[in-house]
Structures are given as structure tokens and as C-alpha cells.
Backbone bond lengths (Angstrom), bond angles and torsions (degrees), N, CA, C in turn:
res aa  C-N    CA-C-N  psi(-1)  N-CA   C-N-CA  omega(-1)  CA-C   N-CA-C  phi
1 X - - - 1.466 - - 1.524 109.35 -
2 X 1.267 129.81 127.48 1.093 119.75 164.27 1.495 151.26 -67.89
3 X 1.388 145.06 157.33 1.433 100.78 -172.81 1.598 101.62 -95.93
4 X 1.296 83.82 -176.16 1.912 128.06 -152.60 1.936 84.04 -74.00
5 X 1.036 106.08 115.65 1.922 115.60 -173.61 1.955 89.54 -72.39
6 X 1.267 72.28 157.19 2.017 98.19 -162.64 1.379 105.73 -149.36
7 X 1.290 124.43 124.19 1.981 131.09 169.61 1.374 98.30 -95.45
8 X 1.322 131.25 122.02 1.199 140.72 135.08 1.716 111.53 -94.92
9 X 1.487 84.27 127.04 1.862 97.32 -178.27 1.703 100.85 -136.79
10 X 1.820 101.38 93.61 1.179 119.78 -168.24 1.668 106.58 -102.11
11 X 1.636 115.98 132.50 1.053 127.67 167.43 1.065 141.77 -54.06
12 X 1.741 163.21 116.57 1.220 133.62 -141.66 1.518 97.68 -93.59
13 X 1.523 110.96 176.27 1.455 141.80 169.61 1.036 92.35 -20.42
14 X 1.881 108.21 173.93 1.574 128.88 153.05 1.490 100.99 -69.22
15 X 1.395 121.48 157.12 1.435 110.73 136.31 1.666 102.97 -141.70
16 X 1.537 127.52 168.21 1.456 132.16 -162.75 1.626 109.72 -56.74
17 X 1.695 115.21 -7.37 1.852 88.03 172.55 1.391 82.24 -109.80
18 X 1.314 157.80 21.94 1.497 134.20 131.81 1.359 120.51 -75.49
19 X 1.164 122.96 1.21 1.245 146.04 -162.85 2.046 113.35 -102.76
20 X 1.753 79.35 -36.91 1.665 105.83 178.76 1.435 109.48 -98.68
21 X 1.117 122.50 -7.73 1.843 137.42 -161.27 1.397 102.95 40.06
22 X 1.373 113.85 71.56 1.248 124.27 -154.95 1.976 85.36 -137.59
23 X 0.980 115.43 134.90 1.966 130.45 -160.76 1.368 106.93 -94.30
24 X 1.414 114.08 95.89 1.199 118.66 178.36 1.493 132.90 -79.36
25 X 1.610 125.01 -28.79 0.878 116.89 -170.00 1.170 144.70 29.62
26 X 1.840 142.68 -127.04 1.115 127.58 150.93 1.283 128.52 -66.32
27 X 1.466 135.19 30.50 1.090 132.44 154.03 0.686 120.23 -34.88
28 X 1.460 149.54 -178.00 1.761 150.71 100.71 1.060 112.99 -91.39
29 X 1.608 106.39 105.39 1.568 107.27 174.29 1.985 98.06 -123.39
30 X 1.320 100.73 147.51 1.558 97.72 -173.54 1.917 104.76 -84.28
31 X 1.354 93.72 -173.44 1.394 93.50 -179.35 1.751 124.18 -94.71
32 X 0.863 122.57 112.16 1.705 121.39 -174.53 1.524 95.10 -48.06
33 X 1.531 98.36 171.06 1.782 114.84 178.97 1.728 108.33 -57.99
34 X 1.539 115.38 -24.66 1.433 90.01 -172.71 1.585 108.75 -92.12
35 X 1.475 102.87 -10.75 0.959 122.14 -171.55 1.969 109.61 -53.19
36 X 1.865 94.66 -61.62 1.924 120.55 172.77 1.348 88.52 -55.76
37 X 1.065 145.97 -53.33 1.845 127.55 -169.38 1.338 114.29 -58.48
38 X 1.480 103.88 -52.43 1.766 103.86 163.70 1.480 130.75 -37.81
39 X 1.507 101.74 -60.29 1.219 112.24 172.88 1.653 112.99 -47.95
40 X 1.382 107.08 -41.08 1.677 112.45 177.84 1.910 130.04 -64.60
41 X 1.219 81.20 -22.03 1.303 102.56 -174.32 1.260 105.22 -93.77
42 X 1.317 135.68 -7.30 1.433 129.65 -169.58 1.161 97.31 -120.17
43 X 1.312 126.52 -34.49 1.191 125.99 -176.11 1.531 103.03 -68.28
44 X 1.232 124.56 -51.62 1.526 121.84 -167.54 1.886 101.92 -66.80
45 X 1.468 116.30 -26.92 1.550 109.81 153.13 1.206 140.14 -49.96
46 X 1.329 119.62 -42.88 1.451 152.51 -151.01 2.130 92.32 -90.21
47 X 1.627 103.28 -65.75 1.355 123.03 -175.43 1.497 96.53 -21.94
48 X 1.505 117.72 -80.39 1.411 116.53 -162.27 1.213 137.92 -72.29
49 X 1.762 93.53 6.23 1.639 112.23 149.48 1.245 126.65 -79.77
50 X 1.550 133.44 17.26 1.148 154.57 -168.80 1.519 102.49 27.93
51 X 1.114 143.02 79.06 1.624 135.65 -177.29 1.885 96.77 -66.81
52 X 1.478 108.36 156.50 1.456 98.21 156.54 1.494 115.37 -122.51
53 X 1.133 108.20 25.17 1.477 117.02 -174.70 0.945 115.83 -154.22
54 X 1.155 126.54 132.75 1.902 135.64 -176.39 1.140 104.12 -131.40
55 X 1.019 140.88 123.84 1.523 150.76 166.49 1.684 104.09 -128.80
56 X 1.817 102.25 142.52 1.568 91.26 176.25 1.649 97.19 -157.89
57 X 1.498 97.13 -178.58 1.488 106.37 -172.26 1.283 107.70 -71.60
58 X 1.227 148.64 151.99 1.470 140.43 -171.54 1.924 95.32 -98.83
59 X 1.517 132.28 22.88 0.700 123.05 162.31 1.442 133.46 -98.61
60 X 1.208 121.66 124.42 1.915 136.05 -153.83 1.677 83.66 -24.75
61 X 1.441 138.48 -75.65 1.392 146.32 -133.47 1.766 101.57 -64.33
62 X 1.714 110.36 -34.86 1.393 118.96 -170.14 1.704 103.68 -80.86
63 X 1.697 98.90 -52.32 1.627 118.65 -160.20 1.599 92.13 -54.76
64 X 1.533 131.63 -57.39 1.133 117.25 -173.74 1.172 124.74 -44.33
65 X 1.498 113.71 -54.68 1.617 128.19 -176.21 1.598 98.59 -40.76
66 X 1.327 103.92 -77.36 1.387 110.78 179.12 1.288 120.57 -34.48
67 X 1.450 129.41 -32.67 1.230 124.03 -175.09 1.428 110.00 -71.23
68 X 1.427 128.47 -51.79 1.250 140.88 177.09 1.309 118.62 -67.47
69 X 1.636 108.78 -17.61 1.857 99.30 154.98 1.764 111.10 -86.32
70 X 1.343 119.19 -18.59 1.588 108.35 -162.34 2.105 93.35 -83.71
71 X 1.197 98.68 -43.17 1.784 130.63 177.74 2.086 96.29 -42.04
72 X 1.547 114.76 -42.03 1.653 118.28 -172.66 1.300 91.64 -114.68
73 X 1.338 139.71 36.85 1.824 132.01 170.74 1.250 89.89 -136.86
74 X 1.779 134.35 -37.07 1.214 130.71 -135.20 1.007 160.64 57.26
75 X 1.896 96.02 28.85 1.314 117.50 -139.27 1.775 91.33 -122.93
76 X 1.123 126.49 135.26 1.472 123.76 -165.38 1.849 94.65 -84.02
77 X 1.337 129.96 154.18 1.252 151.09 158.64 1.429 123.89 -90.86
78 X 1.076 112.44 119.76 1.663 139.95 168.36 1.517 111.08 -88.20
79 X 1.472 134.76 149.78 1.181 151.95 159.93 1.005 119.60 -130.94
80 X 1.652 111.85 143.77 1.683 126.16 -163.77 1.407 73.89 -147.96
81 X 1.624 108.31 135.95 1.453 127.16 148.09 1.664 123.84 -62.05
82 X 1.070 108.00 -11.84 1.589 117.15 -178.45 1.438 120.72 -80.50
83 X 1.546 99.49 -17.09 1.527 115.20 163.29 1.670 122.78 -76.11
84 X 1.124 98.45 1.43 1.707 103.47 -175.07 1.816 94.34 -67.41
85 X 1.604 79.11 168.67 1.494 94.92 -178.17 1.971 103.02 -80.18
86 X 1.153 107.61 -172.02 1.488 137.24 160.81 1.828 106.44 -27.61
87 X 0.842 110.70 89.80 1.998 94.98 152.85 1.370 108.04 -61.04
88 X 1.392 109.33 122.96 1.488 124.98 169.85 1.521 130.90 -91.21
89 X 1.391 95.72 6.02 1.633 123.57 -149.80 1.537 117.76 20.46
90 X 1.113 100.18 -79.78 2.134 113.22 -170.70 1.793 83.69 -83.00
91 X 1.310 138.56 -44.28 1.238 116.39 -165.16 1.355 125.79 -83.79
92 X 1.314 114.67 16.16 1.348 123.61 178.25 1.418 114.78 -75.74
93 X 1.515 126.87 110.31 1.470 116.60 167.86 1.550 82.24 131.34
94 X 1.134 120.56 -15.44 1.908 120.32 -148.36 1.789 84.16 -101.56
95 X 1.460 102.16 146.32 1.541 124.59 148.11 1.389 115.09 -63.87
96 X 1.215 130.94 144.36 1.694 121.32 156.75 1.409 119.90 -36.60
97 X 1.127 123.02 -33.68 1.676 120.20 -156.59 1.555 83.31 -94.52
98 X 1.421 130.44 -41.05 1.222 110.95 -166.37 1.457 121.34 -74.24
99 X 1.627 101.17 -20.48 1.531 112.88 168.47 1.747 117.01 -53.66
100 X 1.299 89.15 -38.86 1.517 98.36 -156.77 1.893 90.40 -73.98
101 X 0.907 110.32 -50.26 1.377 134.45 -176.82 1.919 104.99 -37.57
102 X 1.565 87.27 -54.15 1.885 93.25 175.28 1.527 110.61 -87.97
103 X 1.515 120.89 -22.65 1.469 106.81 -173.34 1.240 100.64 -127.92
104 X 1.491 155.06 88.94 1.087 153.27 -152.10 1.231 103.00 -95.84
105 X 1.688 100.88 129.40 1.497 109.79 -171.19 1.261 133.99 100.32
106 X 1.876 113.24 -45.91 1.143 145.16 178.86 2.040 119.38 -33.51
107 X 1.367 86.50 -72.26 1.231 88.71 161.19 1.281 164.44 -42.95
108 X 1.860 95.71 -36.83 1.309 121.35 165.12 1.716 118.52 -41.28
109 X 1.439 96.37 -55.41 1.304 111.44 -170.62 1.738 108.81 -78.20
110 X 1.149 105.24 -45.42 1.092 94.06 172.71 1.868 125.35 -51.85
111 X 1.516 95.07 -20.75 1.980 94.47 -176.08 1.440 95.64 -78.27
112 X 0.895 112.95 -5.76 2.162 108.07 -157.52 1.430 91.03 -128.91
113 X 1.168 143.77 11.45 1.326 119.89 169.32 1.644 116.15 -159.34
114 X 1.245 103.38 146.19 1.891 110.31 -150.51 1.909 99.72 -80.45
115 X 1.185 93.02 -0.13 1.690 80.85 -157.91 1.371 96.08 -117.03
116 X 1.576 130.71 0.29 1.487 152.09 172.01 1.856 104.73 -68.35
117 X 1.385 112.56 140.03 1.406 105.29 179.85 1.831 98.43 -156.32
118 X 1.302 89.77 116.84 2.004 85.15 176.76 1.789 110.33 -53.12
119 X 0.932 92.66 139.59 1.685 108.66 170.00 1.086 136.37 -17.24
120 X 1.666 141.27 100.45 1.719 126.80 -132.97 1.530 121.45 36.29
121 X 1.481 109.35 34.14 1.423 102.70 -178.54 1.914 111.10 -120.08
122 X 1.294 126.77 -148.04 1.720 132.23 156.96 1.696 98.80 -92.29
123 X 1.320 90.29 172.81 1.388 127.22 152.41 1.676 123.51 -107.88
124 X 1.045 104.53 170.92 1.865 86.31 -168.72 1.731 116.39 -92.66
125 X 1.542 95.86 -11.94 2.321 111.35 153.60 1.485 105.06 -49.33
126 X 1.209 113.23 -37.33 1.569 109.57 -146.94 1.594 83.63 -105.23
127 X 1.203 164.79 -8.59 0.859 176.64 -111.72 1.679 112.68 -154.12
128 X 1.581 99.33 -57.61 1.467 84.81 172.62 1.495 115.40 -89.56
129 X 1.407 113.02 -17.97 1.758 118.99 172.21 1.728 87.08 -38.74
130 X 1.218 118.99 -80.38 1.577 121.90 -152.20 1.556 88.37 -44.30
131 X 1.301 129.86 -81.91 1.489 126.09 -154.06 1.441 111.82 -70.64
132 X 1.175 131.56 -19.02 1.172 114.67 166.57 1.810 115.10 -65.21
133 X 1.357 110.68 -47.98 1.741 102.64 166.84 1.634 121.29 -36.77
134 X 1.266 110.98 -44.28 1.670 119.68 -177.20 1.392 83.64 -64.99
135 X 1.318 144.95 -106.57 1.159 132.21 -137.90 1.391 122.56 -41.91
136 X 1.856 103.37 -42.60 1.969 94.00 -179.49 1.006 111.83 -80.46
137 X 1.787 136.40 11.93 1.287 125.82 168.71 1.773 102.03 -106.30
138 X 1.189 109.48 -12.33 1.416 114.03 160.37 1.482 122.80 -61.45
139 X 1.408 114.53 -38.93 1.182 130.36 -171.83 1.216 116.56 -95.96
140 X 1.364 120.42 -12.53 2.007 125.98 164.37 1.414 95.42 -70.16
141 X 1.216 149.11 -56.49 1.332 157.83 -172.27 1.237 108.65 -52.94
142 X 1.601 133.42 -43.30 1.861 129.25 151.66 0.817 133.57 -49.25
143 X 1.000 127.88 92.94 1.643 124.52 -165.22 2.169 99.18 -71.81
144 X 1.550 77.16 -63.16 1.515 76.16 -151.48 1.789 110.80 -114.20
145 X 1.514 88.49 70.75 1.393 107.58 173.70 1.620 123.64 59.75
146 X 1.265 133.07 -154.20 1.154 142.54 -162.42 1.718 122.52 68.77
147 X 1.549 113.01 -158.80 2.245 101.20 -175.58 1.393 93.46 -110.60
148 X 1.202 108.32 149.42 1.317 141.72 173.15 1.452 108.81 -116.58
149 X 1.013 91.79 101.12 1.961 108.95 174.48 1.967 100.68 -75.42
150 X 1.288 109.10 132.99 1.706 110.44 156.13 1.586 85.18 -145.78
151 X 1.823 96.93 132.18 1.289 116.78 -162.30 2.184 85.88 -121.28
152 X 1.736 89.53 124.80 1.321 86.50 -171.67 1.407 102.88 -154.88
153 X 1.262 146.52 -123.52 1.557 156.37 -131.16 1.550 106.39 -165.43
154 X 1.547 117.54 125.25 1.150 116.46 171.97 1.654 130.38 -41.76
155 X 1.345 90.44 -47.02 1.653 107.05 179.60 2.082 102.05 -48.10
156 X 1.282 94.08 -72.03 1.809 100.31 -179.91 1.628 103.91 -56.97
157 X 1.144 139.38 -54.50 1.586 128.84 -178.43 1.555 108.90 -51.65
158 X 1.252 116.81 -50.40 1.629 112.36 -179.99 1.988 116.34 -65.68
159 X 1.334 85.57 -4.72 1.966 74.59 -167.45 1.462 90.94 -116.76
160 X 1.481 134.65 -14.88 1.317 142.49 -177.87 1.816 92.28 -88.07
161 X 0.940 142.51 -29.87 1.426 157.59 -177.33 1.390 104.26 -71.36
162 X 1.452 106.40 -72.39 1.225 110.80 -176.34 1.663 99.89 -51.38
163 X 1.424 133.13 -82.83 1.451 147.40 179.59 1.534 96.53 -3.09
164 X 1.886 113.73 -70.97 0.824 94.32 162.57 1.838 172.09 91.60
165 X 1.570 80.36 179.73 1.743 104.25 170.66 1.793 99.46 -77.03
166 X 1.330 111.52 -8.70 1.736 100.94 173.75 1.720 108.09 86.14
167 X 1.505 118.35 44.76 0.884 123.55 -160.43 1.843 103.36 -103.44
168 X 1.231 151.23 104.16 1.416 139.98 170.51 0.919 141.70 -17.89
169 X 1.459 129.68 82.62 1.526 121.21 -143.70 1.721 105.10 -55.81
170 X 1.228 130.13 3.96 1.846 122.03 157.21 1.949 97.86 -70.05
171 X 1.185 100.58 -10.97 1.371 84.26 -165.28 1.897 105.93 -98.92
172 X 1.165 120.02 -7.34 1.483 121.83 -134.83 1.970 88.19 -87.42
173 X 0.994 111.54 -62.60 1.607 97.12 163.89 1.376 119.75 -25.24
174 X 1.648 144.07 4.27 0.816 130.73 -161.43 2.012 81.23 -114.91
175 X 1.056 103.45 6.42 1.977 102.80 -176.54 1.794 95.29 -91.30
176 X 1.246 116.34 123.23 1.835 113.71 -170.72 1.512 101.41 -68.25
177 X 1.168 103.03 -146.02 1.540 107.23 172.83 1.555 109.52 -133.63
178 X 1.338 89.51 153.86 1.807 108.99 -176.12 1.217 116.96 -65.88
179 X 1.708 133.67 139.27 1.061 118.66 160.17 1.429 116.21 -78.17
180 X 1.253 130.58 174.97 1.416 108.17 172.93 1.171 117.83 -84.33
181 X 1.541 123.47 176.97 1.761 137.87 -144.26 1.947 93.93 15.34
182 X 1.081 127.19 62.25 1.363 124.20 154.69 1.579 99.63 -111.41
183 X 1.272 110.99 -174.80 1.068 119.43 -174.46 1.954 122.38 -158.95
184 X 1.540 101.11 161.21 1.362 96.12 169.24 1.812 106.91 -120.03
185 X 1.441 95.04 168.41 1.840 96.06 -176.77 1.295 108.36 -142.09
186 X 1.349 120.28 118.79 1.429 122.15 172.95 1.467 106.89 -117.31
187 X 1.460 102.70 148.67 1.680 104.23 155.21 1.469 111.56 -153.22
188 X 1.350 124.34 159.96 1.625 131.42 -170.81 1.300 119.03 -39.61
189 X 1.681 123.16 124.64 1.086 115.74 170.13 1.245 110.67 -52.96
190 X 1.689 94.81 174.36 1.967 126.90 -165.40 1.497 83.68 -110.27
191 X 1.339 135.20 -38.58 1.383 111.32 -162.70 1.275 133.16 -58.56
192 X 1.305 123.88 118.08 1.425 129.40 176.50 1.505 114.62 -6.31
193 X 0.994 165.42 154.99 1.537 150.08 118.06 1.452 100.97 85.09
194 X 1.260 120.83 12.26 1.724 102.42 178.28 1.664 102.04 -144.00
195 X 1.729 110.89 128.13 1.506 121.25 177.56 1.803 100.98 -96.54
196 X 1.827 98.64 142.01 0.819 86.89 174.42 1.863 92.56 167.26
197 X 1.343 118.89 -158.87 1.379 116.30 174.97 1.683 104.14 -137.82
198 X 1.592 84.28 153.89 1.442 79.36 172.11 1.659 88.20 -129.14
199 X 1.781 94.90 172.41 1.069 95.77 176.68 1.948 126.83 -128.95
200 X 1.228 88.37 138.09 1.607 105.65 -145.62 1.800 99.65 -87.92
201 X 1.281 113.74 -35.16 1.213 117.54 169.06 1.441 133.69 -162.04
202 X 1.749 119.29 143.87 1.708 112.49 -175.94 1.332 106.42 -120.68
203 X 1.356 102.18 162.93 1.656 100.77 179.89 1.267 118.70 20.46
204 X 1.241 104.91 64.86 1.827 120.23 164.84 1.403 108.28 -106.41
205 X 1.221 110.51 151.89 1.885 119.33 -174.73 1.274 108.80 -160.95
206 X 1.466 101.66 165.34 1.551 104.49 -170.75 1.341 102.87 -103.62
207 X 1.401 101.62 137.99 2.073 118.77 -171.39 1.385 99.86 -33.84
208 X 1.565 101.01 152.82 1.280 102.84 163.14 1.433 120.87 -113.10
209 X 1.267 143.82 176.73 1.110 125.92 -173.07 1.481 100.41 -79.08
210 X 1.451 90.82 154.56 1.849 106.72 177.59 1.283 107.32 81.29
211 X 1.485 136.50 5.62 1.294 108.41 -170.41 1.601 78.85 -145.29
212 X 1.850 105.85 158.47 1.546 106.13 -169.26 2.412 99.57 -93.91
């Protein structure tokens, strides 16, 4: 029998401008040291869930993570640019306060509303359009069930999440935010007559040492 198919859509590492609350977007910034422990620690969680699929953001902060979960499963890694996070356009490189500081107001709306997009940047529709395609073309390729890890960016996991469980994009700000290497988990509803996902878990992570 095969097993029961599972989405894990895991967040990458720390690296020093998450560290700085400093807005990365399409950057490529790699992952700092606490960042590679994270990644280590989730991965050696993740491993003995045997994933058969790894897909990830082709950006340094995601690709690593991903490497060190496919590297402790044995499972080789793929990259799609469509997994990137958020274009922030003008706010990329910027702190919050400094955003707020140059675009007053701007932001607000943009955290609370799906159809808001910083300046030469996405909106969070257009955001999960891209990552939601990666996953259902991820998921024609499974035949016969089991988890599919896509290791990517808070911004794309919360709006690909929301999309979804079928949530109203007035509503989708209501998904918190990820810590990093945490994760979300969906798999196919049970309801009679209705396709779709539910969702099984958010911001979940694997222990860290010292703490129960």
C-alpha cells in the first residue's frame, strides 16, 4: 500500500539580514551559522519521514536548507525559480522602519491585503499563482503517494497555503508568520465529494537542543 501523500512547505535557515530584520526578497543572501544548524536540525527531523521529493527555491538561503534535507533523506534536489520569495522591488535591502520611513503607510496595507505590492515589486495573488504551479506540477510526477518537501520563503508558503486550504484572499493575512526552517503540512481532504487540502500543520519545527 502506499503511503497517504503529504506537502511539506518548509522555510529556509536564518541568514544575517533575517537576523537584522532587514527584507530580503529576491536577494540571495546565504545562510549564517545559526542559520546551517537549523537547516541541520530539520533536516535530520524531516529524514525519517522518508520525503520522495525535494523541490526548492533556487535561492542560496532556500537551496542550502534544501540541500542538507535532500543530503540526510537521500533524496536528490531540484530548483524552480518560481519558488522564490516576494519581489519587494524598492524595499529590498530596507529594514521595516526604514520602509516605513521612505513610504509612509505603504506597508501597512501591503501586510493586510493580497492585492497590495511594494513598489516594482508582487502582490501576494501573483506570488502564490507562481508557487502554487510548482507544486501541482510537482505533484503529477507522484504517482504513488508519500511527502513532498518544497523548501522556500515565508512570504510564498503563507500565500501558497492560504490558496490552498481555499482561504479568501481578504482573509489570507490572517496565516502568521514562519519561523525559520519551520514549516507547514498539508494533505487531501477526507470530505466526501470535495477536492482540496487541508491543513494539518503551521509553524512546526524540529526541537532544539535544551528545550522540551
Amino acid at each position: 500500500m502506499s503511503a497517504p501523500l503529504r506537502v511539506l512547505l518548509l522555510r529556509h535557515g536564518e541568514t544575517d539580514h533575517n537576523a537584522g530584520l532587514r527584507m530580503q526578497g529576491h536577494l540571495d543572501v546565504s545562510l549564517n551559522d545559526a542559520g546551517r544548524a537549523q537547516a541541520a536540525r530539520a533536516a535530520a527531523a524531516l529524514a525519517v519521514r522518508a520525503p520522495v521529493r525535494i523541490v526548492s527555491s533556487d535561492l542560496a538561503r532556500a537551496a542550502e536548507t534544501a540541500q542538507a534535507v535532500g543530503a540526510a533523506a537521500g533524496v536528490p534536489v531540484t530548483h524552480d525559480e518560481r519558488l522564490r520569495e516576494t519581489h519587494l522591488g524598492e524595499w529590498q535591502g530596507l529594514t521595516h522602519g526604514e520602509v516605513e520611513d521612505a513610504y509612509p503607510g505603504l506597508m501597512g496595507g501591503w501586510l493586510t491585503s493580497a492585492t497590495d505590492a511594494p513598489p516594482g515589486g508582487e502582490n501576494r495573488l501573483q506570488v502564490a499563482e507562481r508557487g502554487s504551479a510548482v507544486l501541482q506540477e510537482t505533484l503529477s510526477s507522484v504517482a504513488d503517494g508519500g511527502l513532498v518537501v518544497l523548501v522556500a520563503h515565508g512570504g510564498l508558503i503563507a500565500a501558497v497555503t492560504a490558496r490552498a486550504i481555499g482561504l479568501p484572499p481578504e482573509r489570507w493575512s490572517a496565516m502568521g508568520g514562519l519561523q525559520n526552517t519551520h514549516w507547514a503540512e498539508l494533505g487531501p481532504t477526507r470530505l466526501k465529494g470535495a477536492a482540496g487540502w487541508r491543513l494539518h500543520g503551521w509553524n512546526v519545527g524540529a526541537a532544539e537542543p535544551g528545550r522540551d
